[in-house]
ZASEDREN-329744 format. One line per 10 residues: their letters; for each residue x, y, z of N, C-alpha, C. Coordinates in steps of 0.2 Angstrom, whole numbers. Example, Ala and Ser with C-alpha at 12.3 -4.5 7.8 and 13.67 -1.06 7.14 Angstrom:
as> 66 -28 39 62 -22 39 66 -16 39  64 -11 35 68 -5 36 64 0 39
// end
This chain:
xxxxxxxxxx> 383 277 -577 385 271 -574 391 272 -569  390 268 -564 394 270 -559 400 265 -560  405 268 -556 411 261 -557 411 256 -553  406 255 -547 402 247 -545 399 247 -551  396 248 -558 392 245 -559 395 242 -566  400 247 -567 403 244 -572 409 237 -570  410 238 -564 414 233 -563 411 226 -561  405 225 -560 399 221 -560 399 220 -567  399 223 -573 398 220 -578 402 217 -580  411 220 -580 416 216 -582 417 209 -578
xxxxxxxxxx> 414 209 -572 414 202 -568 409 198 -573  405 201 -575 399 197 -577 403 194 -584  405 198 -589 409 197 -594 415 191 -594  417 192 -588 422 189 -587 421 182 -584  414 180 -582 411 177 -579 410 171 -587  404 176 -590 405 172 -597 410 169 -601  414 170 -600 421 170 -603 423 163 -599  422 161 -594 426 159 -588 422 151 -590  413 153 -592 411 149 -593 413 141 -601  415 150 -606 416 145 -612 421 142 -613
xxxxxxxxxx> 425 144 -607 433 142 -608 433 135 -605  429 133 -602 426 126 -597 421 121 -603  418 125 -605 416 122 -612 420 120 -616  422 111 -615 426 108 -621 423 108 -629  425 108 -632 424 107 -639 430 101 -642  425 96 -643 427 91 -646 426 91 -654  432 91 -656 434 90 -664 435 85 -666  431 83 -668 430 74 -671 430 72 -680  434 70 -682 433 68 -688 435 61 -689  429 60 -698 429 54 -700 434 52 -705
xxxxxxxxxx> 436 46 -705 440 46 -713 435 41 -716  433 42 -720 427 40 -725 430 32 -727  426 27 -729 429 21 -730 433 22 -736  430 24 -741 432 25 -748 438 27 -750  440 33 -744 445 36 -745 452 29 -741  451 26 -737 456 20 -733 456 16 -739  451 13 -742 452 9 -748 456 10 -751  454 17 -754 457 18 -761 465 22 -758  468 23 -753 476 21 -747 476 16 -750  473 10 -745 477 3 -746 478 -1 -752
xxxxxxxxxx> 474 2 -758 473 -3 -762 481 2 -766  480 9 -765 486 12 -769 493 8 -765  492 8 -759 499 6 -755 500 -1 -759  496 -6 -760 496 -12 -761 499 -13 -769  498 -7 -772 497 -7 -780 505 -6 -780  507 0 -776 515 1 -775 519 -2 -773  517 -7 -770 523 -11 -766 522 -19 -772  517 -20 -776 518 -22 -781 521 -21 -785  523 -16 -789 526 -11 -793 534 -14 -790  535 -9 -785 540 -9 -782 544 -17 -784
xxxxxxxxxx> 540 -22 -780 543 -28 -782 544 -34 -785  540 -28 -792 542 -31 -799 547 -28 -803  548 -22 -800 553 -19 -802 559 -21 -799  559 -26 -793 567 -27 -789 568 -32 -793  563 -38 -794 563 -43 -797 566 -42 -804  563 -38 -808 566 -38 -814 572 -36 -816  574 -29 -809 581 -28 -810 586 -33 -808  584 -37 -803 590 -42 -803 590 -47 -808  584 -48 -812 586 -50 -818 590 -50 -823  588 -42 -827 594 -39 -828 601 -39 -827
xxxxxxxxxx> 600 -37 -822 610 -37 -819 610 -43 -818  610 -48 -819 613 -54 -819 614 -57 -825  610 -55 -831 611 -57 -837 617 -50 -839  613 -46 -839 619 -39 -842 621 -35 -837  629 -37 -836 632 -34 -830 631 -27 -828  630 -23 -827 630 -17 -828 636 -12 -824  638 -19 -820 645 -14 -814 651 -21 -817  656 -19 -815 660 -25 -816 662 -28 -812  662 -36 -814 664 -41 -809 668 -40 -804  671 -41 -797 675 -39 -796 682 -43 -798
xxxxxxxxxx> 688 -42 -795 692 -44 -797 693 -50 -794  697 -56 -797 698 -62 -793 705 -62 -791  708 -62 -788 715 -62 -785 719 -69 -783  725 -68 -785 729 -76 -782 736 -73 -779  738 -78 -774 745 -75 -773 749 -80 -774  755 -81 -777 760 -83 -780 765 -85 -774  765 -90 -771 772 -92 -765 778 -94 -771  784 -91 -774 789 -96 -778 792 -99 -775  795 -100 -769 798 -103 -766 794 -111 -765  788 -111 -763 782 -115 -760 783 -118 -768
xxxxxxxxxx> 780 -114 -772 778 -119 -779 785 -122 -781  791 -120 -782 795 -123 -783 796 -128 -780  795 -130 -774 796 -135 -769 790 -141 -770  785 -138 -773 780 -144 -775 781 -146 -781  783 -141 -786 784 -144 -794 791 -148 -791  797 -148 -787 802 -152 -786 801 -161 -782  795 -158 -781 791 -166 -777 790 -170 -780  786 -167 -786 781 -168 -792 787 -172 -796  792 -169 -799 798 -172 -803 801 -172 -802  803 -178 -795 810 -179 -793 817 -176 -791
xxxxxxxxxx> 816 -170 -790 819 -164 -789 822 -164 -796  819 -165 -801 821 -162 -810 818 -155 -809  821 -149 -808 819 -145 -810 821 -141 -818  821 -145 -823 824 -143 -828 818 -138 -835  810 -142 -831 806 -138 -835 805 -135 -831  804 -133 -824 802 -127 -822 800 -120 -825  803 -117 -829 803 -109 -831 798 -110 -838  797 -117 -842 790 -118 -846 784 -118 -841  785 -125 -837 776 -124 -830 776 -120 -828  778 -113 -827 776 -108 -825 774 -102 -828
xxxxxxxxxx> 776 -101 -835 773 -101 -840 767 -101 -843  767 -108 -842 761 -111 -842 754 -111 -836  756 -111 -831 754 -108 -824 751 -103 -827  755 -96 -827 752 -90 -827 748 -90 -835  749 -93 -840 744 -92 -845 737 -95 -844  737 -99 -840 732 -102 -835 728 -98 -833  730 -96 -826 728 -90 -824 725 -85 -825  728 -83 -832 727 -76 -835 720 -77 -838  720 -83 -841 715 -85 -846 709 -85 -841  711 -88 -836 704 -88 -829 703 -83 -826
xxxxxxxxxx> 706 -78 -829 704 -71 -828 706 -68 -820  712 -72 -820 714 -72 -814 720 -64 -811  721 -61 -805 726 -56 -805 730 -60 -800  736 -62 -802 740 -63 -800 748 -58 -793  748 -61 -790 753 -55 -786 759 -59 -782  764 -56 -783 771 -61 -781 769 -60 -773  770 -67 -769 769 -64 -762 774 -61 -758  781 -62 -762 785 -57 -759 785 -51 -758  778 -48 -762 777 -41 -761 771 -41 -758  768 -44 -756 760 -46 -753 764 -43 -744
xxxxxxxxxx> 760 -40 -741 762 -38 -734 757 -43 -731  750 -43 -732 744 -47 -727 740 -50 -734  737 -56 -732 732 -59 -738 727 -62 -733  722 -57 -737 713 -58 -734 711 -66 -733  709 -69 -733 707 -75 -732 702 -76 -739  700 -73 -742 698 -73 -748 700 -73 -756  708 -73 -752 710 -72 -757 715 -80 -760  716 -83 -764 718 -90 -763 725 -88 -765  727 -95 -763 738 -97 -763 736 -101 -770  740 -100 -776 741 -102 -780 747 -110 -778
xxxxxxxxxx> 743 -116 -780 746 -122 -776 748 -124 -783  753 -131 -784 755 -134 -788 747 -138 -793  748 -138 -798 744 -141 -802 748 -145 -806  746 -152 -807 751 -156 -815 751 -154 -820  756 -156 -823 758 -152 -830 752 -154 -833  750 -161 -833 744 -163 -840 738 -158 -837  739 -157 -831 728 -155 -829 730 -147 -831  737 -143 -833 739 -137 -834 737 -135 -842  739 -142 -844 738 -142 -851 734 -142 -855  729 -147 -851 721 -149 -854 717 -141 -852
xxxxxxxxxx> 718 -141 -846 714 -133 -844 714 -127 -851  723 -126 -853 724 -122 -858 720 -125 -863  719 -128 -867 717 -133 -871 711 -132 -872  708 -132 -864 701 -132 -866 698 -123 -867  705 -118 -864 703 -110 -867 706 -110 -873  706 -113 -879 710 -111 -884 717 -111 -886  722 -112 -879 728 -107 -879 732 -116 -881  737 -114 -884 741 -121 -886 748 -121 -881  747 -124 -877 752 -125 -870 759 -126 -875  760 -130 -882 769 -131 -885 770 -124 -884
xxxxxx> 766 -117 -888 769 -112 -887 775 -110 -880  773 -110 -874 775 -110 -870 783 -112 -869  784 -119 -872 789 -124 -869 795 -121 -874  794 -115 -878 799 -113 -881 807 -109 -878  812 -112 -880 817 -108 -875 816 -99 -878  815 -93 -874 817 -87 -875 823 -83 -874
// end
């Protein structure tokens, strides 16, 4: 062989080559129906699942708490509530140091945390001002948790 003729064959080779590379080959596939059903019907299967599961948890956690409630907070103005208990009875402030007393045993009972606002720097909007309430609606509230309001009015 000569090297015209070998180089005639590598053209020819390379010709072939030239030709298959021109030649698309299309890759097609099916996805069966059976196999899309039996996808959607699991998809469907799991987001029921899912959301009897959300459903039942928030059941749960609402009957049995599982985290604790958060806390409820009040702030205490003394000066303010003096000024309203002074309104209330004439400026008699004589039982004063019993209604608050009785206040905070109130409070405690409603599971309340209490905070002197003197020491309070900023109070969130969520958080309420403990305002004047009447000795009887202090007394019935207590009454109604158990707690016997005479205990209070005793001199310490």
């Amino acid at each position: 062989m000569t090297m015209t003729e070998q180089n005639n064959k590598n053209e020819h080779n390379d010709a072939d080559f030239d030709q298959d590379v021109k030649e698309r080959k299309n890759l097609t596939f099916s996805v069966s129906y059976s196999f899309a059903e039996k996808s959607l019907k699991f998809i469907i299967l799991a987001a029921i699942i899912s959301g009897v599961g959300v459903f039942l948890w928030k059941q749960i956690d609402g009957r049995f708490s599982l985290f604790n409630e958060s806390v409820k907070i009040a702030v205490l103005n003394p000066s303010a509530l003096n000024e309203q208990y002074l309104k209330a009875h004439n400026g008699n402030n004589n039982d004063y140091i019993p209604y608050i007393r009785k206040l905070m045993a109130l409070y405690r009972a409603r599971d309340v945390l209490v905070l002197d606002m003197n020491y309070v720097i900023t109070r969130p909007s969520s958080v309420s001002e403990i305002s004047y309430i009447s000795d009887t609606d202090v007394e019935s509230e207590l009454a109604e948790y158990g707690i016997n309001p005479k205990m209070f009015e005793e001199k310490q």
